[in-house]
C-alpha positions as CSV (number, residue, x, y, z in Angstrom):
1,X,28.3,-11.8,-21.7
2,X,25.9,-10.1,-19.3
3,X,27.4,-7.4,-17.6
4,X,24.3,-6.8,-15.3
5,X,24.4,-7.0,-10.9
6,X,20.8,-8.2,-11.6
7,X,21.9,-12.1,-11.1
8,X,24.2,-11.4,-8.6
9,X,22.0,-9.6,-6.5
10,X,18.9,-12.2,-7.2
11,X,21.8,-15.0,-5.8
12,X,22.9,-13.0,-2.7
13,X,19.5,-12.1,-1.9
14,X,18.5,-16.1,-2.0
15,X,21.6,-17.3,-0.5
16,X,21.5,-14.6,2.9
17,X,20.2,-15.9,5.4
18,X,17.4,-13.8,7.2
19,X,17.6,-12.9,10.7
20,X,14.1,-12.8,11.4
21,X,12.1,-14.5,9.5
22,X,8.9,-15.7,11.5
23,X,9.1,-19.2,12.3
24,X,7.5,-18.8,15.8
25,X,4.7,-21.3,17.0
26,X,3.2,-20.1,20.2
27,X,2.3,-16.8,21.5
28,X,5.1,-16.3,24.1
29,X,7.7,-16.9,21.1
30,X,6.0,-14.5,18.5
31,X,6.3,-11.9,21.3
32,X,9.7,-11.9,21.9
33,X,10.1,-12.3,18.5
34,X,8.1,-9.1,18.0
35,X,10.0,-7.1,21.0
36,X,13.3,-8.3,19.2
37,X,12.1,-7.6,15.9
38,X,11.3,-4.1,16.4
39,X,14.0,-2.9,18.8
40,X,16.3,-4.4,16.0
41,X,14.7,-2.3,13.3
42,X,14.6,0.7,15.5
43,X,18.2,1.1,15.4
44,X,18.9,0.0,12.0
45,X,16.3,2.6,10.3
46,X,17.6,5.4,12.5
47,X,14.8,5.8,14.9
48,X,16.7,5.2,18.0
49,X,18.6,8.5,16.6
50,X,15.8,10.7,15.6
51,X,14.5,10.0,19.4
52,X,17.9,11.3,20.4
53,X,17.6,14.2,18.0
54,X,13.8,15.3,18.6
55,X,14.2,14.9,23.0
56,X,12.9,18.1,24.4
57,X,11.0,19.2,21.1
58,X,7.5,20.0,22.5
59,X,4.7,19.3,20.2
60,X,2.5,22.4,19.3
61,X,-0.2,21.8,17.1
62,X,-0.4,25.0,15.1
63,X,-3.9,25.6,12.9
64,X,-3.9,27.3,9.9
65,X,-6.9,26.6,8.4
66,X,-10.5,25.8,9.1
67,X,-12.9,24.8,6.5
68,X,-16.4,23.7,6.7
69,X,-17.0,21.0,3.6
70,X,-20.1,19.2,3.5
71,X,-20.9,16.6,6.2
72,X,-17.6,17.4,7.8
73,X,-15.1,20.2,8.9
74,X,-11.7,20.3,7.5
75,X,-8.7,21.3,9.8
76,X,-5.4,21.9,8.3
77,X,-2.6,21.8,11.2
78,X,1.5,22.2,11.6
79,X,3.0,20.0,13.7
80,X,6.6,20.4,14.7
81,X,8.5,16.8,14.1
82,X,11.9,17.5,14.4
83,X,14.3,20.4,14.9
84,X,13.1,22.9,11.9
85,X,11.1,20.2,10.3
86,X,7.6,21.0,10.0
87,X,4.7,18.3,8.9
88,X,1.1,20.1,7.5
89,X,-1.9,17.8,7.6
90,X,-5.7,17.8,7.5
91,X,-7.8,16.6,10.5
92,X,-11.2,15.8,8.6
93,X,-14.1,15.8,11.7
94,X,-17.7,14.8,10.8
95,X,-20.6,16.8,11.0
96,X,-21.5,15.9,15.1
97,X,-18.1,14.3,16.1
98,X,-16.8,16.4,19.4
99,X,-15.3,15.7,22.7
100,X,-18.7,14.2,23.6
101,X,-19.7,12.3,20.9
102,X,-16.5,11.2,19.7
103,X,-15.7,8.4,16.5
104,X,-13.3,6.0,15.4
105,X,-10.4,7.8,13.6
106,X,-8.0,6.5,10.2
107,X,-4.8,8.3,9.2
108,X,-4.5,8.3,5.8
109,X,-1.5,8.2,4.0
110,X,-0.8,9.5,0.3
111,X,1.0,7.5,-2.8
112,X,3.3,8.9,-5.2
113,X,1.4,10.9,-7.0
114,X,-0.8,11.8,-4.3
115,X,-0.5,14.5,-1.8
116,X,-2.7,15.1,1.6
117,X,-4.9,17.1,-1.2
118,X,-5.5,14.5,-3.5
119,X,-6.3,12.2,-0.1
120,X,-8.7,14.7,1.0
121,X,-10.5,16.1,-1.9
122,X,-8.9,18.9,-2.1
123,X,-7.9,20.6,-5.4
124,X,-5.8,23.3,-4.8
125,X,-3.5,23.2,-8.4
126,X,-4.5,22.0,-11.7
127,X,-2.7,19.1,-11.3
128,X,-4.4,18.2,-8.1
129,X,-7.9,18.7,-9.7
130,X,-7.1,16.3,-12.6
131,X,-5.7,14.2,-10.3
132,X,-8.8,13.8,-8.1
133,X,-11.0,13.6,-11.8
134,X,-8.8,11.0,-13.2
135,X,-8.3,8.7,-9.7
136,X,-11.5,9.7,-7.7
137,X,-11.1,6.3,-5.7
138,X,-7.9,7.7,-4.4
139,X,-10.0,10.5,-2.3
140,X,-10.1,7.7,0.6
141,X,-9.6,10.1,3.2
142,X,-12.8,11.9,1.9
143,X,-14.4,8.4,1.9
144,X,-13.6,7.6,5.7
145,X,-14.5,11.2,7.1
146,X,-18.1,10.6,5.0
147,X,-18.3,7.4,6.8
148,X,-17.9,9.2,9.9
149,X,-14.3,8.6,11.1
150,X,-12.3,11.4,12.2
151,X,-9.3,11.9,9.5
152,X,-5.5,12.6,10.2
153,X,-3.9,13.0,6.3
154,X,-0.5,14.3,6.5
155,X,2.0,15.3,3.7
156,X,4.3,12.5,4.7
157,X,8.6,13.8,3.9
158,X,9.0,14.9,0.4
159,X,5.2,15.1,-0.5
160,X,2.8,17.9,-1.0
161,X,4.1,21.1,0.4
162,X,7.1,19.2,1.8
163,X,8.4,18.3,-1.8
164,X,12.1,19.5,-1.5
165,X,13.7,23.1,-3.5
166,X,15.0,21.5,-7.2
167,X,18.7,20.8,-6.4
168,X,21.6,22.8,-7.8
169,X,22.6,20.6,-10.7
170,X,19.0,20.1,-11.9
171,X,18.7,24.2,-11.6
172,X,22.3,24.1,-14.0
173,X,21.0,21.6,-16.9
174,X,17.1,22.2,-16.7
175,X,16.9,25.6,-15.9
176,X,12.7,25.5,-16.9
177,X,11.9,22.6,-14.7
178,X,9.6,23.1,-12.3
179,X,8.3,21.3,-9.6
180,X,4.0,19.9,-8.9
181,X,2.8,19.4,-5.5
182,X,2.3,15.7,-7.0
183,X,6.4,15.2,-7.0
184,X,8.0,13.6,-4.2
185,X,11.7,13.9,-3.2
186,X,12.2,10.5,-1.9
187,X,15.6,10.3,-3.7
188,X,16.9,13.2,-2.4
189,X,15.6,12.7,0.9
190,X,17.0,9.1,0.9
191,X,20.2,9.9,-0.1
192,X,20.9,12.3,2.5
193,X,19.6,10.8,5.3
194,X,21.5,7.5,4.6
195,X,24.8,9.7,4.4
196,X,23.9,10.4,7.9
197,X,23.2,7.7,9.2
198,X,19.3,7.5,9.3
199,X,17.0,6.1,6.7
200,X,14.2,7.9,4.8
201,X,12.2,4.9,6.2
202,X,12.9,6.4,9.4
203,X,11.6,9.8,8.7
204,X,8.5,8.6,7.7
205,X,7.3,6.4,10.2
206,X,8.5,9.6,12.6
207,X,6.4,11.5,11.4
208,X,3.4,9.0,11.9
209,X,4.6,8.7,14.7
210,X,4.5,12.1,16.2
211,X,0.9,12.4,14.2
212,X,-0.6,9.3,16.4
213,X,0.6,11.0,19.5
214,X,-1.8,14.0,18.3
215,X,-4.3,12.0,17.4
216,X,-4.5,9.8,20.9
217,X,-5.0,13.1,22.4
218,X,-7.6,14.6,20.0
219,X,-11.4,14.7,22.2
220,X,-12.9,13.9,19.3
221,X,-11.6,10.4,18.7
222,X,-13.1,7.5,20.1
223,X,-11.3,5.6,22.9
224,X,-12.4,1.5,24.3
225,X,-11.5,1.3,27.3
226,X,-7.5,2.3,27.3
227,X,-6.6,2.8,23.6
228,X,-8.0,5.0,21.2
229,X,-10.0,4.0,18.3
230,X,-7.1,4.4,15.6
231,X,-6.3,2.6,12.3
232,X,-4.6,3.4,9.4
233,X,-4.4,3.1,5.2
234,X,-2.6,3.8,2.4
235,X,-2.2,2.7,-1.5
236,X,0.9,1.6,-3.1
237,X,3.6,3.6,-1.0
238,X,1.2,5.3,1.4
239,X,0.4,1.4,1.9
240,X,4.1,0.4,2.3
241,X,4.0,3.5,5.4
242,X,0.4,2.2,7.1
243,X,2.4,-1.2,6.9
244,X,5.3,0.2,8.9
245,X,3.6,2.4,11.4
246,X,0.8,-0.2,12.1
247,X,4.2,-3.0,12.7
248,X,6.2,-0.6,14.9
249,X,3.9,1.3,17.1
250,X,0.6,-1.0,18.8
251,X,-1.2,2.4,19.0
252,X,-2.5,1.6,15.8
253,X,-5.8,-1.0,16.0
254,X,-6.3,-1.9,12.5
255,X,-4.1,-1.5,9.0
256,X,-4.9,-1.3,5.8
257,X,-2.5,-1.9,3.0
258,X,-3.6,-1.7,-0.9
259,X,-1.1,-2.3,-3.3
260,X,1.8,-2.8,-1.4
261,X,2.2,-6.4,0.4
262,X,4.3,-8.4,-2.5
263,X,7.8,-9.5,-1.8
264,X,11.4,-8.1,-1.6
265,X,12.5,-10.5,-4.1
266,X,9.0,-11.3,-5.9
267,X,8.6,-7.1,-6.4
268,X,10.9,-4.9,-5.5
269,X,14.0,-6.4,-6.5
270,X,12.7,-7.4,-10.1
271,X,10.7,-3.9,-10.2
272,X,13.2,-1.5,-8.9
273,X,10.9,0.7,-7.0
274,X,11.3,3.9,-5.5
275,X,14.1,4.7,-2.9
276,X,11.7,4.6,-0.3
277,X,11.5,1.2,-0.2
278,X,14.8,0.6,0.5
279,X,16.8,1.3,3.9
280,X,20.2,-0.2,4.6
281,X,20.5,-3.9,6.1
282,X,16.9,-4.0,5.9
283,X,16.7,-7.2,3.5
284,X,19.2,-9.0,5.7
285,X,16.2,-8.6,8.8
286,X,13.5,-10.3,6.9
287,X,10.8,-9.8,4.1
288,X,7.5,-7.7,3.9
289,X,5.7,-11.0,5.1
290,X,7.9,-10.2,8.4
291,X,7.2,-7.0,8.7
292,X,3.1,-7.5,8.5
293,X,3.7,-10.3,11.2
294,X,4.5,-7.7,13.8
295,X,1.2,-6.0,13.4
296,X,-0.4,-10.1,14.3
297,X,-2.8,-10.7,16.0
298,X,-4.4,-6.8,14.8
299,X,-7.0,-6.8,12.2
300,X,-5.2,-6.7,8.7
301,X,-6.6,-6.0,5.4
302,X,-4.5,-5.8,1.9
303,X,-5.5,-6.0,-0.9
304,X,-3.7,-6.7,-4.7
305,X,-5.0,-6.2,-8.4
306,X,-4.8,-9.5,-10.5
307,X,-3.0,-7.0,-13.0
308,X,-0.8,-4.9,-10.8
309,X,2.6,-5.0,-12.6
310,X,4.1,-4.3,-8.9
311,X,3.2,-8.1,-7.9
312,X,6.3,-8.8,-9.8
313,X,6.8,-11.3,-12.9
314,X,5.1,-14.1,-11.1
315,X,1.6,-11.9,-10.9
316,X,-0.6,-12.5,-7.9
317,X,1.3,-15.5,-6.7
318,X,3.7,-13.3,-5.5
319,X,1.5,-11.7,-2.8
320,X,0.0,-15.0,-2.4
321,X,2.8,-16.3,-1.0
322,X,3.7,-13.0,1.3
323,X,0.0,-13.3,2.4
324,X,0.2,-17.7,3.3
325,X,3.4,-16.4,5.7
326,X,1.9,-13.6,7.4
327,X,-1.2,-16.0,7.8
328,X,1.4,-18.6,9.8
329,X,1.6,-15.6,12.5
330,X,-2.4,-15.0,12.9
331,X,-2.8,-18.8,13.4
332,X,-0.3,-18.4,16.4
333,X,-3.0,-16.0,17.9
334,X,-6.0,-18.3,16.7
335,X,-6.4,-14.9,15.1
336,X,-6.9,-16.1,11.5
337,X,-10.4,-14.2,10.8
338,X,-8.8,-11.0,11.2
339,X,-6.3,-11.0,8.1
340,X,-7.9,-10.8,5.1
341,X,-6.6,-10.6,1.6
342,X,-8.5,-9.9,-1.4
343,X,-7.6,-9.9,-5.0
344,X,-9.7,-8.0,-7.3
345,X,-9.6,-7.9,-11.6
346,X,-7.8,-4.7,-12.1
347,X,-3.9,-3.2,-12.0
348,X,-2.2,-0.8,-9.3
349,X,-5.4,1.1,-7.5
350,X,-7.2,1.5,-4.4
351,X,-10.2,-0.5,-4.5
352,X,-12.2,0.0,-1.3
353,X,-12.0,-3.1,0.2
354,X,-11.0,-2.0,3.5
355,X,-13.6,0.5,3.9
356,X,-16.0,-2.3,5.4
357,X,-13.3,-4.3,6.9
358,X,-12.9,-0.9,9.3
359,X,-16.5,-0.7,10.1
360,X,-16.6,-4.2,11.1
361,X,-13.2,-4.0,12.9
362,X,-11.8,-1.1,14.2
C-alpha cells in the first residue's frame, strides 16, 4: 500500500490541461500569445497587487558605500521597493565607464547559497570567504564587471542582508541557532505572502523590477538607439529569477539561465525544490519551456551539467526536451541562432558559457 500524494500528483499534473502552452506558428499569434501570457501571470503571481501597493512610492537610490576594487569601483546602494521594504545591491562600474563612455550592463542574480557578496567577490563573513574559495566560478558578477559591463547585483527577498529574524518557534526549540548571510528565507517568505494573496515569485521579480528601472536611468549604461544595453544571469535559482524577469519585462535584451531550465514535471515535481519555485495556479498556465518562450525572439543562453541531479531522473533529456519547445518559438521569429543551449560534463554549477554569448549578443 503506498500511502504517498507523489502518484497522484504526477497523474493530475499529466492529466491538466495547460492553458498556455505555446503552440503558436506565426509572429502575430506568438504575440498575442505573449501579451496574454503575461497579463495572465501578472495577476496570478500578485504583481498586479504589489503595483497597487507600491503607487506613489518614489524611488531614492540611497548610497552607502563606495569602494574602489581593482579595474572597477564598487557601489553599494538602497533602493526603496515597497512600503518599508528595502533592497541593498552593488553597482560594479569599470575602471573608464561614465556618462560619456558608457557600457553594456548584466544584473546578476544570486543562488541559494549565494548572496550579492558571494556574486561580487566580496567576503565580508567567514562563510562568505569559503564560499568564494570553494565556488570561485560563482563570482560572475566580478567576471562581467572585469569584462567591462556595468554590474547591478542585488540581495534578491530573503537573501543576504534580507535573510528574515529566526521565527518564534525556531527561537523556542533551537534557542543556539543562528542565522549566515548564505540562508535564505524563501519558506517563510512564501508562506506569508501566499496567505495574502501574493506569491514570493512576485516579490522577486518586483524587485528586479524596480532594479531595471534604476539601471535604465544609470549614465553609465550603454543605450542603442531607444533601449538600454541590459541583460541578465543567474545560477540555479538566481537562473529561475533572470528567467522570469527577462519573460515579463522586454527591458531586458539578453538572459542567461545556468542550471535552471528543466521541467515542472521532469525536475521539480520529482526533486521537490525550494518554495520559490512554486506560486499558486502556476502549473496549470504552462511549463518552464513556456515561460522561456516569452523572452523569444531575445538572445537566450542556458546551460545544464550532464550530471546535475536537478535535470530530474531522466538526466539531460529532461532539459533537452524543455530546450526542443522553447526552440519551436525562436523558429516562429526565424530567430533560431539566438537560443543556445549547451551541456557541459559536470553537476549543478555555473560554467561560463554565457560570458561570450553576452559579448557577441547583448
Amino acid at each position: 500500500m503506498n500511502y504517498s500524494y507523489k502518484t497522484f500528483f504526477q497523474k493530475l499534473y499529466q492529466n491538466q490541461k495547460k492553458q498556455y502552452v505555446f503552440d503558436s506558428k506565426t509572429r502575430e499569434e506568438a504575440l498575442t500569445w505573449q501579451r496574454e501570457f503575461r497579463e495572465t501571470l501578472r495577476k496570478s503571481l500578485g504583481l498586479e497587487q504589489l503595483e497597487i501597493l507600491a503607487s506613489g512610492l518614489t524611488e531614492v537610490p540611497i548610497v552607502q558605500e563606495e569602494v574602489q576594487e581593482d579595474g572597477y569601483l564598487r557601489k553599494k546602494i538602497v533602493l526603496e521597493t515597497l512600503p518599508d521594504v528595502f533592497m541593498p545591491f552593488y553597482m560594479l562600474i569599470p575602471d573608464g565607464t561614465d556618462r560619456k563612455h558608457p557600457s553594456r550592463a548584466m544584473i546578476a542574480i544570486p543562488a541559494h547559497g549565494a548572496n550579492k557578496n558571494t556574486v561580487c567577490g566580496v567576503g565580508k563573513t567567514e562563510e562568505e570567504c569559503a564560499k568564494i574559495r570553494s565556488t570561485p566560478l560563482e563570482c560572475y558578477g566580478r567576471e562581467f564587471v572585469r569584462r567591462g559591463f556595468v554590474v547591478f547585483c542585488p540581495d534578491p527577498p530573503g537573501y543576504g542582508e534580507r535573510v528574515e529574524p529566526i521565527a518564534g518557534e525556531d527561537r523556542n526549540f533551537m534557542p543556539h541557532y543562528e542565522k549566515s548571510s548564505l540562508d535564505s528565507s524563501c519558506k517563510d517568505l512564501s508562506e506569508t505572502a501566499e496567505a495574502m494573496g501574493l506569491s514570493l515569485t512576485a516579490l522577486e521579480i518586483w524587485d528586479l523590477k524596480r532594479l531595471l528601472n534604476y539601471a535604465c536611468s544609470c549614465p553609465e549604461v550603454e543605450w542603442k538607439e531607444e533601449d538600454a544595453r541590459i541583460g541578465c544571469c543567474g545560477f540555479s535559482g538566481g537562473g529561475q529569477y533572470a528567467m522570469w524577469l527577462a519573460a515579463l519585462d522586454d527591458r531586458v535584451k539578453t538572459a542567461i539561465v545556468s542550471g535552471y531550465v528543466h521541467g515542472y514535471y521532469d525536475s521539480i515535481l520529482e526533486c521537490h525544490l525550494c518554495p520559490c519555485n512554486y506560486a499558486p495556479g502556476l502549473w496549470q498556465l504552462g511549463d518552464i519551456s513556456d515561460i522561456c518562450s516569452l523572452i523569444a525572439p531575445r538572445p537566450l543562453f542556458i546551460e545544464n551539467g550532464l550530471g546535475d541531479v536537478e535535470n530530474g531522473p531522466g538526466g539531460i533529456e529532461g532539459p533537452r526536451k524543455q530546450v526542443e519547445k522553447i526552440r519551436k518559438a525562436y523558429e516562429v521569429w526565424h530567430a533560431e541562432e539566438l537560443l543556445l543551449h549547451e551541456t557541459p560534463e559536470g553537476t549543478h554549477r555555473w560554467y561560463g558559457g554565457g560570458y561570450k554569448f553576452a559579448e557577441n549578443f547583448l
